[in-house]
Structure formats: C-alpha cells, structure tokens
N, C-alpha and C positions, 0 to 999 in steps of 0.2 A: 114564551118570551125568550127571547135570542139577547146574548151579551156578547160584545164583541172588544178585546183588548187591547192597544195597539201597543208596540214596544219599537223600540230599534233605533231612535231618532237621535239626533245630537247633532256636533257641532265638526264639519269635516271641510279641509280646505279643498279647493278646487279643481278636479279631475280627479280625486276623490271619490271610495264606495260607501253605500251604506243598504245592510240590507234590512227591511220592514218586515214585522212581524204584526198580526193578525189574528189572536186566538180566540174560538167559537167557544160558546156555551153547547150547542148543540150540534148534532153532528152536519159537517162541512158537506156532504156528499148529496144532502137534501138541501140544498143552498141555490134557487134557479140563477141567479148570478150573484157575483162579489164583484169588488173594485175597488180602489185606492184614486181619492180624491184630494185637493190640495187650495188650500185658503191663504192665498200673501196679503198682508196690512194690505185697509184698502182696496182690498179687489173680492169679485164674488168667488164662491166655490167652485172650481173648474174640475174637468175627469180627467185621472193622470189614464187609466189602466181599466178595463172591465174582463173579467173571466167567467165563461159562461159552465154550465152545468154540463156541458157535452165538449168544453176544453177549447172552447172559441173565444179566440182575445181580441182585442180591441183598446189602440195604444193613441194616447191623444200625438201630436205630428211631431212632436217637439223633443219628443224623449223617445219615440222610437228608435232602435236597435242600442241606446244607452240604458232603459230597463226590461225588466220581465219581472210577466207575472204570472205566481204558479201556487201550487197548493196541497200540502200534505196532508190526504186525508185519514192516515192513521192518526195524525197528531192535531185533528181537526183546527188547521191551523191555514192562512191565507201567508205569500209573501211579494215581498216589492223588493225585488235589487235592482241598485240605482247603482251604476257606475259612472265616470266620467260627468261628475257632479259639477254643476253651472252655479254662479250665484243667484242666476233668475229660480233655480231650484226650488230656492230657500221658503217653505212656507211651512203651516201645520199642517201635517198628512193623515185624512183622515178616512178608516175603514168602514165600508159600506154591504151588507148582506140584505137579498130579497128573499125570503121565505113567504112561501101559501101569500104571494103577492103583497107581505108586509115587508116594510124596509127598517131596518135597524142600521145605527151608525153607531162607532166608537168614539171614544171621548179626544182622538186627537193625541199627535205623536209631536215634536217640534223639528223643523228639518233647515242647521241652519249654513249654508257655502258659503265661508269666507275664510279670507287668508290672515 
C-alpha cells in the first residue's frame, strides 16, 4: 500500500509561484509513473504533469514551460512548480503514483489565483 501526501497549496495572486509537494510512503524510485492532476468546481479531473520512471515528462498544453515536474528521490518525494500562476489555475491539485500497475492518489492540495 502506497500513501501519498500533498502539501504546498494556497492562496497566491496572479503571475504568481507555488511550488507542490508530493510525499511517498514508499520508495519514489520504484514508481513506474507519477503525476499531478487538477479538479476546478464543475469540471472533470484533467492531467496537469506526468513523470515517468526513466525521467520522461509529459505537460498538459496550457502550462507548459509555466511548470515543471521533477522528483527527489532521497526524500521520496514528487514536485510541481507552478510559476506565472493564471486564475484558470485555480483548482484542487491532486497527486497520482502507479506501482506494480496499482494506482494510488493523494487526498488533494487546494490551488487558489486570485487577486
């Protein structure tokens, strides 16, 4: 069983950074992919970020070269820096780990752009 934590979220005006935290129960290095996913009121679950096992990213269109995502695996730990923050931003952000083809999610961070 894999736990995953999220941290980092709040409340930041517009063009604005914030950066996401992601911390594993188990070790991050055996993880075949991670990712940071994103829920606004009313809309389904969309993929902000996916980072693979061999260090291959994959950025939804909209937030490329405004985040990255990367991963300290001393501190078994996932992250999302979000610079140059939108109010379209604004949703719960939530962390996603595949192990042995089981997927685990975090309980959600709250991410919110406004002035």
């Amino acid at each position: 069983q894999v736990q995953l934590v999220e941290s980092g979220g709040g409340l930041v005006q517009p063009g604005g950074s914030l950066r996401l935290s992601c911390a594993t129960s188990g070790s991050i290095s055996k993880m075949q992919v991670m990712g940071w996913y994103r829920q606004a009121p009313g809309n389904g679950r969309e993929l902000v970020a996916t980072l693979t096992a061999g260090y291959n990213t994959n950025y939804k269109d909209s937030v490329k070269v405004r985040f990255t995502i990367y991963r300290d695996n001393a501190k078994n730990t996932m992250y999302l820096q979000m610079n140059s923050l939108k109010p379209e931003d604004t949703a719960v952000y939530y962390c996603k780990a595949v192990s042995e083809q089981i997927e685990y999610w975090g309980q959600g961070t709250q991410v919110t752009v406004s002035s």
